[in-house]
N, C-alpha and C positions, 0 to 999 in steps of 0.2 A: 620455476624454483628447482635447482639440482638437491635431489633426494640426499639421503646418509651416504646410503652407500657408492653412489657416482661421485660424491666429497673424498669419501676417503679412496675412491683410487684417483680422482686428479691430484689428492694430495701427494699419492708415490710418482709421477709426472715431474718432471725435470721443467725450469721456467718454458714458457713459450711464448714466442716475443711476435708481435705483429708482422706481417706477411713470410715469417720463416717458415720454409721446409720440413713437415713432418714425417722422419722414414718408420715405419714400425714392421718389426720384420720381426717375424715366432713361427714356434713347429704349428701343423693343425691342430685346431679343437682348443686353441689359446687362449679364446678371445680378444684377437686380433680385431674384426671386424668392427664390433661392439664399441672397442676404445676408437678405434677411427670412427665414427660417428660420435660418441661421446665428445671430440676433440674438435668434430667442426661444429657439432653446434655450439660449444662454449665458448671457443676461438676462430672459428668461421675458418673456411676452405673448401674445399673440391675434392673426394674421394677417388683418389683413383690406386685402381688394382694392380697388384704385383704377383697375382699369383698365374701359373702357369694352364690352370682346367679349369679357370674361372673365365676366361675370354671367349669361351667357346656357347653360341646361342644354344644349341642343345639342353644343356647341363645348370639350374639352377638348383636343385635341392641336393641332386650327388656330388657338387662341387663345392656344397654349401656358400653358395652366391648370394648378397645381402638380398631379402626378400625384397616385394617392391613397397612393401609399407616402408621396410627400412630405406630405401631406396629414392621415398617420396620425401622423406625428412632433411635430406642436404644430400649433392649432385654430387652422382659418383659417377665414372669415366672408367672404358677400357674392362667393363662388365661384360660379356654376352655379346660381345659384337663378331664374332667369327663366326664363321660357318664351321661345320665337324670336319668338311674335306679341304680345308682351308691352310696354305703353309704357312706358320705362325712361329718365328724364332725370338732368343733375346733381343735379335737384331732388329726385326720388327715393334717389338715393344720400346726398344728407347727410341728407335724413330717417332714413334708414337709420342712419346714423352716427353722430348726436347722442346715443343712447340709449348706445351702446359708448363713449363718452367718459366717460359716469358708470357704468360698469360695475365698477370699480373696479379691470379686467385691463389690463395695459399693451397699451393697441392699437401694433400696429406697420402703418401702412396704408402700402401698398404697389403701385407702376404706373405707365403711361405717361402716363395722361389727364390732363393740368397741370389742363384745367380743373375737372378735380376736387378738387383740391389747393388754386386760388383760391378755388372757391369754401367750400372746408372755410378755409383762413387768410386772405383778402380779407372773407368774403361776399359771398352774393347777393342779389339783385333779387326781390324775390314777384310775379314775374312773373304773369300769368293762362295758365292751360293754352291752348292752342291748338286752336281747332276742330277735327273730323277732316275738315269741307267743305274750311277751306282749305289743310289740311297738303296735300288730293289734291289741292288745284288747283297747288300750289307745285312737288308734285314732277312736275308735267307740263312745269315751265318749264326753259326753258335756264340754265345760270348767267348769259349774261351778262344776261337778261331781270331775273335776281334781284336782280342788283346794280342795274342799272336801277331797282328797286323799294324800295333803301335808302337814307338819307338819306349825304349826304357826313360827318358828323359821325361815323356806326357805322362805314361803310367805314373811316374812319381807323385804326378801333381792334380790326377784327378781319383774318383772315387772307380776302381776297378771292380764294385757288384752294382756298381750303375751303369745298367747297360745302355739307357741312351745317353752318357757320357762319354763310356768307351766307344759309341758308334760313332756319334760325332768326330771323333777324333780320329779313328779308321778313314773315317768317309774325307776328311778332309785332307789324312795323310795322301787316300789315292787320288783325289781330283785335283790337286795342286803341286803333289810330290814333294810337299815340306811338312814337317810335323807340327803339328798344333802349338806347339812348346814354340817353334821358332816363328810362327806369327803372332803371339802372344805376346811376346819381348819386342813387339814391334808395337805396341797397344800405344794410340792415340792418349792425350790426359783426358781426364772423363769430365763427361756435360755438365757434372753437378761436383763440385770440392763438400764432400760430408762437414766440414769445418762450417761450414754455412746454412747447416739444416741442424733440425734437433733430432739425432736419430735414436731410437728407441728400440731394444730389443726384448723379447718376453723369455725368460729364464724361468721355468717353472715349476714345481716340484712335479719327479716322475710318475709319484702311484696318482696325485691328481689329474697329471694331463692322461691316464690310461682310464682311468674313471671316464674323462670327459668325452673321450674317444668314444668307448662303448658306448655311452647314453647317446653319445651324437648319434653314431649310424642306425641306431635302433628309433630315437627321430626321425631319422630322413627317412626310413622305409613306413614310418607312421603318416607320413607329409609327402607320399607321391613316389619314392624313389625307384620302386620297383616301374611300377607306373611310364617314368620319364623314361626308364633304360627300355622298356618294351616297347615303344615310341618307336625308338631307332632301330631296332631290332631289324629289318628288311636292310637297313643301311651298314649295320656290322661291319666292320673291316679293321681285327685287331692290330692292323699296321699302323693304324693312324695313330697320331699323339691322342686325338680326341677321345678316342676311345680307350689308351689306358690310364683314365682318370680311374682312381684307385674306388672300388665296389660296382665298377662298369664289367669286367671279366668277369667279375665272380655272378652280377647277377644275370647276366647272359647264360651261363651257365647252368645256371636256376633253370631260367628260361628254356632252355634247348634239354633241360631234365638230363643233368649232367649231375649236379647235386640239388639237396634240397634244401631251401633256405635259410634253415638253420646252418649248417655248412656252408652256404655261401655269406651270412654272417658274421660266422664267425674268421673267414678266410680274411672277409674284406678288414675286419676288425684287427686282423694281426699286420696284414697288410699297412695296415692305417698306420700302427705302433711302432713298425718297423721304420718306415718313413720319417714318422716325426724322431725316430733317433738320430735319422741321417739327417735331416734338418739340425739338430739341435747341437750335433758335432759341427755343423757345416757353421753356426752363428758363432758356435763358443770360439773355433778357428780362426775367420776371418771377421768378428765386430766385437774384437775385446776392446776398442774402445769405444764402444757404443754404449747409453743409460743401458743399464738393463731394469727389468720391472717385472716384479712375481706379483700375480693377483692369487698365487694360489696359498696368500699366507694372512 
């Protein structure tokens, strides 16, 4: 029997019609997860993850990964399956993804990563892999060297204080000698037309999603966090993606008595805020026609 309060937020839920596509895509700390469970037990499906620090096996309480009681209640996909030194792009994930579209199970994909979401309903670019000569020489450079190193036409079009966006696009400009921009405009049509999913976006009030933020990370360091990051600790290597899931520097830091964890609390906490606004520009930009859905009202 669905409670009150699971009524009234399936009632702000747009129709959902048998075996359709569910995208739901929000900043963190949304309750994104929550409703994608909510959504397969009522309408049955298969969870699967779009976010980008949730694939990785290390990381379940810093990545806030569905728990596995949550986990035990309807099958989720594309959780904790990587290794920390593992090369993991968008490219990989919809590889991953296309197979689950003819599955026949209602995927309900679910996360922050927008760019996983364009390139599952945009398409992408067949870009070429990236050397590992120049990935190391890139990540030696400054940002602003990086941008220095991109054409005016890509800076246009991506986020220039995301530095693994402007790297990517460095990296790509020197190992193929075309700019990012102009393999872009080469983009294949993409595996999934959103006209045929129900996509869902969480639009939320900001001092609630800053509430939910802190309380979160102040859970996760009550539920292991500190714990999980000291784990890895011999394995460190802040070049990997793995390791800059956001409250992983800061408590490393802790760790090596660089600050003390209130500082690195509150670091990761701003950290976390900051993020969810590039999130939240990133959805309002590219999924204005997407539902949108406030639970924070």
């Amino acid at each position: 029997m669905t409670d009150p309060a699971e009524t009234q937020i399936l009632d702000r839920l747009p129709p959902i019609p048998d075996e359709k596509p569910v995208l739901i895509a929000g900043p963190t700390a949304s309750g994104k997860s929550a409703l994608a469970l909510l959504i397969a037990e009522q309408f049955g499906g298969v969870i699967v993850n779009a976010d980008a620090s949730q694939v990785y096996d290390c990381w379940r309480v810093i990545s806030a990964r569905p728990s596995a009681e949550e986990e035990a209640r309807a099958p989720h996909l594309l959780y904790g399956h990587i290794a920390y030194d593992q090369t993991y792009s968008t490219g990989h994930w919809l590889r991953e993804v296309k197979p689950l579209l003819q599955s026949g199970t209602r995927p309900i994909i679910v996360g922050g990563t927008g760019l996983y979401f364009s390139a599952l309903t945009e398409g992408m670019a067949d870009i070429p892999a990236t050397p590992p000569e120049i990935r190391a020489e890139a990540d030696t450079l400054t940002l602003q060297t990086l941008i220095e190193g991109v054409d005016a036409r890509t800076l246009a079009r991506i986020d220039t204080q995301n530095r693994a966006r402007v790297q990517r696009a460095w990296e790509v400009q020197q190992a193929s000698g075309r700019s990012l921009s102009d393999w872009q405009e080469e983009t294949p049509p993409p595996i999934l037309d959103v006209k045929n999913t129900v996509p869902t976006v969480f639009d939320v009030d900001k001092q609630w999603l800053l509430e939910r933020i802190t309380r979160r990370f102040d859970q996760m360091l009550d539920t292991g966090a500190l714990q999980e990051v000291e784990s890895m600790r011999e394995l460190y290597d802040p070049s990997l993606p793995a390791f800059k899931a956001i409250g992983v520097p800061e408590l490393m830091a802790y760790l090596d008595g660089e600050m003390t964890l209130e500082e690195a609390r509150d670091r990761a906490t701003i950290s976390t805020r900051q993020f969810a606004k590039r999130q939240r520009t990133w959805f309002r930009a590219r999924m204005k026609s997407w539902n949108r859905i406030d639970l924070s009202k």
